[in-house]
C-alpha positions as CSV (number, residue, x, y, z in Angstrom):
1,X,89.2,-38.3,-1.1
2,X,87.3,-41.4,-1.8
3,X,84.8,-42.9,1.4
4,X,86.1,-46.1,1.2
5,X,83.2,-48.7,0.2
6,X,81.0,-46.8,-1.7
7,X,82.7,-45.6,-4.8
8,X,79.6,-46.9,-6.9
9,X,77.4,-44.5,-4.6
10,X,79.5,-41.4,-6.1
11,X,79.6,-42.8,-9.8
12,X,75.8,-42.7,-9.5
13,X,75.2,-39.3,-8.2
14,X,77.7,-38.0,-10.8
15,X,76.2,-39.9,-13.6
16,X,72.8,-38.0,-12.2
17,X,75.2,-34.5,-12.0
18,X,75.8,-35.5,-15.7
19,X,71.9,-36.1,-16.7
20,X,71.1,-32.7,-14.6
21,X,73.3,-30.5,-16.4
22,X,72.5,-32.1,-19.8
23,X,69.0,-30.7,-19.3
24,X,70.5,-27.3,-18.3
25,X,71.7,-27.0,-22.3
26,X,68.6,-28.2,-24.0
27,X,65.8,-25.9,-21.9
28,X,68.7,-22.9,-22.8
29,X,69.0,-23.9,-26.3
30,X,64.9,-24.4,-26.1
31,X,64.3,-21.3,-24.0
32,X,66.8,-18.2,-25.0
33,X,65.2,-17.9,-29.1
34,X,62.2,-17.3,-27.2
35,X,63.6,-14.8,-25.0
36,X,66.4,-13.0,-25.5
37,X,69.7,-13.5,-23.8
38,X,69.5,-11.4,-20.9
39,X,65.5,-11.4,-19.8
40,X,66.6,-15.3,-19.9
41,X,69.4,-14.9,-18.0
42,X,67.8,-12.5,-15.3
43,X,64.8,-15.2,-14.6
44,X,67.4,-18.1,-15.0
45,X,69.6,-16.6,-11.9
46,X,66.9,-15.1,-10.2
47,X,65.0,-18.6,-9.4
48,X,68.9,-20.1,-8.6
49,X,69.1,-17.5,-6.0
50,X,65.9,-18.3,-4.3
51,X,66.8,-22.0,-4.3
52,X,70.0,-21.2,-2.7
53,X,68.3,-18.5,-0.2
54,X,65.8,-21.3,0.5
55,X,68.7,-23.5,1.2
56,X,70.5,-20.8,3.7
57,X,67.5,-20.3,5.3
58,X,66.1,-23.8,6.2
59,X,69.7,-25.1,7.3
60,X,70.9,-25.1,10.4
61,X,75.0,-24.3,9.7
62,X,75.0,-20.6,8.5
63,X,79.0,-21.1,8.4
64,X,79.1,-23.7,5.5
65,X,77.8,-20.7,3.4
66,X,80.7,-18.1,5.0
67,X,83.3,-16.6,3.3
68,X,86.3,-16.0,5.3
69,X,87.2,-12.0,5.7
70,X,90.9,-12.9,4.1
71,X,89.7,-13.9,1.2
72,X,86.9,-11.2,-0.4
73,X,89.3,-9.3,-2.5
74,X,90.4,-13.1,-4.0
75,X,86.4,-13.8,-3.8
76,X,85.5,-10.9,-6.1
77,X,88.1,-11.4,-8.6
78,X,86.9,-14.9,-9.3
79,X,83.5,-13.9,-9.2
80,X,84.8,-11.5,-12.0
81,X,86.2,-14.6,-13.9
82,X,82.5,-16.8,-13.0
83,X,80.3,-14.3,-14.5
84,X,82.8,-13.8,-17.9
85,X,83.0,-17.3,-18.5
86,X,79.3,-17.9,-17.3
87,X,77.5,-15.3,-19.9
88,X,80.1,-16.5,-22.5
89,X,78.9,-20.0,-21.6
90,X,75.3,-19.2,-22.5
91,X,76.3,-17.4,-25.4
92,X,78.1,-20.4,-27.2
93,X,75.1,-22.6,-26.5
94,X,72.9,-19.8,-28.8
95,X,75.1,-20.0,-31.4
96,X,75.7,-23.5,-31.9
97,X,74.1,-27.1,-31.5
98,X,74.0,-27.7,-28.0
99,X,75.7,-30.8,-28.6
100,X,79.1,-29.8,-30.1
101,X,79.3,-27.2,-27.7
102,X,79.0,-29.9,-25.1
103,X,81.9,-31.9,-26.9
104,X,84.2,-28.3,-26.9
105,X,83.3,-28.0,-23.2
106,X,86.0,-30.7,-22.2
107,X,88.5,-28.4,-23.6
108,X,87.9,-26.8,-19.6
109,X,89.4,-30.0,-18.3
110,X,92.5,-30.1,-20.4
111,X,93.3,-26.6,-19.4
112,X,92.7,-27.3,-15.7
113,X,95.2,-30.4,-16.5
114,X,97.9,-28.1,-17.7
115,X,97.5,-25.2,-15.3
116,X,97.7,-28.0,-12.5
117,X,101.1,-28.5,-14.6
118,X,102.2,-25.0,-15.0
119,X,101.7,-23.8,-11.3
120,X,101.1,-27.2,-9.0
121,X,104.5,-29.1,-10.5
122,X,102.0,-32.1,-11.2
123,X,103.5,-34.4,-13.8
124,X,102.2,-35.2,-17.5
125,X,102.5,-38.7,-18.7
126,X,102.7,-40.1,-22.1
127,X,99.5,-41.4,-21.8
128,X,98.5,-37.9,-21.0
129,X,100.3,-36.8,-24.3
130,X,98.4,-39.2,-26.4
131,X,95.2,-38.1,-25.1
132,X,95.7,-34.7,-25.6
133,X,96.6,-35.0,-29.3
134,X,93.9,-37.1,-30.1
135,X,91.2,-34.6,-28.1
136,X,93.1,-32.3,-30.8
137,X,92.5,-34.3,-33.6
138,X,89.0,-34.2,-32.8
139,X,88.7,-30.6,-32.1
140,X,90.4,-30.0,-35.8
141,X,87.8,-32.6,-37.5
142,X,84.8,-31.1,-35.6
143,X,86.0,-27.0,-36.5
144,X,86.9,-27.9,-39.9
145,X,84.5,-26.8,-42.3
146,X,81.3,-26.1,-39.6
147,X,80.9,-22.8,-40.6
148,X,82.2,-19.2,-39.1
149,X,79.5,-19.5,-36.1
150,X,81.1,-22.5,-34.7
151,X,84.6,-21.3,-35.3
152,X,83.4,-18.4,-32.9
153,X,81.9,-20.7,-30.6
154,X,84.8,-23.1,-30.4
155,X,87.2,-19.1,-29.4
156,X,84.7,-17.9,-27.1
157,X,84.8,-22.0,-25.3
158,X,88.4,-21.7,-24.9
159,X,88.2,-18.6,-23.2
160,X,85.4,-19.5,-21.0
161,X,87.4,-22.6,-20.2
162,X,90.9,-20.6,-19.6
163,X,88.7,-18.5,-17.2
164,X,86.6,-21.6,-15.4
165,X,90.0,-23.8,-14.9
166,X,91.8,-20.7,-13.4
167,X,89.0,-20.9,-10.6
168,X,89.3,-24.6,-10.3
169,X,92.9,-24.2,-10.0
170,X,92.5,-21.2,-7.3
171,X,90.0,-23.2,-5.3
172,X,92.0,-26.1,-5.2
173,X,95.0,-24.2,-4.0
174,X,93.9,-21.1,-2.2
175,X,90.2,-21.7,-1.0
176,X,90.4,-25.1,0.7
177,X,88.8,-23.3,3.9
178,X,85.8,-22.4,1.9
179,X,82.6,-24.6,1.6
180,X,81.9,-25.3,-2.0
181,X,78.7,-24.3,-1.4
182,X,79.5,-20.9,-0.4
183,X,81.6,-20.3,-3.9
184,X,78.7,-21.5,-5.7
185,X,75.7,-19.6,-3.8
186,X,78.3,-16.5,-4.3
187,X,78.7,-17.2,-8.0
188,X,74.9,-17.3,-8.3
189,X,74.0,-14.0,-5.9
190,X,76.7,-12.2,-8.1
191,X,75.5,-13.9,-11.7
192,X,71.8,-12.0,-10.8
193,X,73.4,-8.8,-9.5
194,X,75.0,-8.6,-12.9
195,X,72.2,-10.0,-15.1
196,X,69.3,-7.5,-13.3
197,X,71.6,-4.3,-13.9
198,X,72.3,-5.2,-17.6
199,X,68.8,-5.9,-18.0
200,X,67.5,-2.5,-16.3
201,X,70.3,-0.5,-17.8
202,X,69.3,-2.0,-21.7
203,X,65.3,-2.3,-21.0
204,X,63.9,-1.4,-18.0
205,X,62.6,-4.6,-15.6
206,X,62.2,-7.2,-18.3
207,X,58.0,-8.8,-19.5
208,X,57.3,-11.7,-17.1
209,X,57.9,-15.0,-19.6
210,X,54.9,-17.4,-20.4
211,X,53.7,-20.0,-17.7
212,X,55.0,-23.2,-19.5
213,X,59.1,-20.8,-20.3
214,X,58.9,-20.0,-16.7
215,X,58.3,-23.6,-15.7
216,X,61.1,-24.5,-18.0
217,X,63.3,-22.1,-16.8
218,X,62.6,-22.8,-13.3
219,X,63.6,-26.4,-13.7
220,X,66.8,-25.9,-15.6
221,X,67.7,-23.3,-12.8
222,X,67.0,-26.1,-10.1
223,X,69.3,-28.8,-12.3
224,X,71.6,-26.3,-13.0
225,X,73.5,-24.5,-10.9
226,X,71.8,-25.9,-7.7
227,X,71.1,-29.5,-7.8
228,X,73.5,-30.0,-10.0
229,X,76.5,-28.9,-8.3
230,X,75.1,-30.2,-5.1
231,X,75.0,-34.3,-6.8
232,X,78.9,-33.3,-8.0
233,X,80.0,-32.1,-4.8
234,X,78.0,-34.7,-3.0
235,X,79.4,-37.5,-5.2
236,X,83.1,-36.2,-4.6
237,X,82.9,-37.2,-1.6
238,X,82.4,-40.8,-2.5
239,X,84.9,-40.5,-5.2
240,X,88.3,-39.3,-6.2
241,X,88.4,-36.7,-8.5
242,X,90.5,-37.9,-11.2
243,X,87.7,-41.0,-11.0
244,X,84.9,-38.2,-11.4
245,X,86.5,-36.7,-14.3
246,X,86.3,-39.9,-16.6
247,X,82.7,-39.8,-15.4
248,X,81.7,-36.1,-16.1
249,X,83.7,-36.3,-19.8
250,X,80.8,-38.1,-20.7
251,X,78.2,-35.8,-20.5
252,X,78.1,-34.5,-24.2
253,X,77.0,-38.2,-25.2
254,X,74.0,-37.2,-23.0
255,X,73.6,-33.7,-24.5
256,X,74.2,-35.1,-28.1
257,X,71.1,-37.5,-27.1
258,X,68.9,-34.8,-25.6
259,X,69.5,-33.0,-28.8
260,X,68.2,-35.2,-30.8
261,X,65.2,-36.4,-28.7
262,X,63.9,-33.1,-27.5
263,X,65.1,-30.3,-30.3
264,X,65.5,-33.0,-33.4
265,X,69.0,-31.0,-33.4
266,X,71.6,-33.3,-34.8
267,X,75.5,-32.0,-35.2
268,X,76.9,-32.8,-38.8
269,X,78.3,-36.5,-39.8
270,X,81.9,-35.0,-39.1
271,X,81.6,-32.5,-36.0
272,X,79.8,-36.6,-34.2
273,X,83.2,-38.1,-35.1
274,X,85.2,-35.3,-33.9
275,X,83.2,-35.1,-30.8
276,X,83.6,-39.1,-29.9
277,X,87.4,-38.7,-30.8
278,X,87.6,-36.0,-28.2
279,X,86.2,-38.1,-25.9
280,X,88.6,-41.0,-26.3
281,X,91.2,-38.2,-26.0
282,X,89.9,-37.1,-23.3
283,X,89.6,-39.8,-21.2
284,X,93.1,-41.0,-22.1
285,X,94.0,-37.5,-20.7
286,X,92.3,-38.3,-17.2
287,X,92.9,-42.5,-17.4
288,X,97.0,-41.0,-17.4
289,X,96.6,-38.5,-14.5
290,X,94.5,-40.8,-12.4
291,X,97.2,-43.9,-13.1
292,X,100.2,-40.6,-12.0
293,X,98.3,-40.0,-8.9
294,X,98.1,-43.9,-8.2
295,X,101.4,-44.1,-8.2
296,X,103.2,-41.3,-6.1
């Protein structure tokens, strides 16, 4: 629910989420040819868990980071879904420009749209229809013809996102009692757990990175999963979350920017067109549930 007044306060912090998280794609795009997936992974979640453990240890309200006893067996069955998605996620971003993954990443949204349909009765507008069939449009322009590693990208994205909008769907309904904090500082404990056994089971404890990769990974692991989610959360509190949405849809026009600045990456002619129409698409999407929720 929106703190009435400051609206422009949460556009800014989520316009900062957005810049955060653009980082997180170009230090793993720059990072992971350098070091394999899972030593990157196992350094990447390792310095997230000390932030958060740094966190849980300086405050002063142990409960915001609490999971209630009723819902563990819930807990771990998302977790499941958080880690699957997560490595997939990382994954994607390996075998494609970080860019167009960026632009496939709003597919997540969509799907969380029509779940909300499916199991919350929330209504669909025509507006909402438009939207949706030009984000396809886009999607078709920006598969067609990129090659069979962005075709497996684009499958792998819409399972991550099937799996990441079935946890937005179960937090929003089932886990209203539980801090967002705690989900995330779960997610992250649980995203090491997993990384450190693959890594001992394939390897043994994996080589230390260079000073300047660990630097880099330490940053991206700070904008990532912890500051990052702290500015969204933070600037949902300011703002209404249909309002966020339009907001965070933007953040492949930051990625797409990185790219070009930092890893003189730069998609194809037609997968840049594709990716702007699915942002049109996209925000007609949200523009149509935000003007439903207006109105009831």
């Amino acid at each position: 629910m929106e703190i009435h007044g400051k609206p422009l306060k949460g556009y800014g912090l989520i316009l900062l989420a957005n810049v955060t998280l653009s980082i997180v794609f170009l230090i793993t795009k720059d990072v992971q040819p350098r070091m394999g997936l899972y030593p990157f992974l196992f350094y990447w979640f390792l310095c997230a868990s000390v932030y958060f453990l740094a966190t849980m240890v300086r405050g002063n309200n142990l409960k915001t980071f609490t999971i209630p006893r009723k819902w563990l067996p819930l807990t771990v069955l998302m977790g499941i879904f958080e880690v699957s998605a997560t490595f997939l996620f990382f994954y994607t971003i390996r075998l494609m420009n970080p860019a167009v993954a960026s632009f496939y990443g709003n597919i997540s949204i969509v799907m969380t749209v029509l779940l909300g349909i499916i199991f919350l009765k929330e209504h669909f507008t025509t507006v909402e229809a438009i939207g949706g069939l030009i984000l396809g449009i886009g999607v078709v322009l920006m598969t067609y013809k990129s090659g069979k590693a962005v075709f497996i990208g684009f499958l792998l994205i819409l399972l991550l996102s099937l799996l990441f909008s079935i946890n937005t769907i179960l937090i929003k309904v089932v886990l209203r009692d539980v801090h967002p904090l705690a989900f995330s500082a779960y997610r992250t404990f649980l995203l090491f757990s997993t990384t450190a056994v693959i890594v001992l089971f394939r390897s043994g404890a994996p080589p230390f990175p260079g000073l300047y990769t660990f630097a880099e990974i330490a940053i991206g692991a700070f904008l990532g999963p912890f500051a990052g989610v702290l500015l969204l959360f933070t600037g949902l509190q300011y703002l209404e979350a249909s309002k966020a949405s339009l907001v965070r849809a933007t953040n492949p026009l930051m990625v797409l920017i990185g790219s070009y600045l930092w890893l003189r990456q730069v998609p194809t002619r037609a997968q840049v067109i594709g990716g702007i129409i699915t942002l049109v698409g996209i925000e007609l999407l949200l523009w149509g549930k935000f003007k439903v929720e207006h109105r009831t």
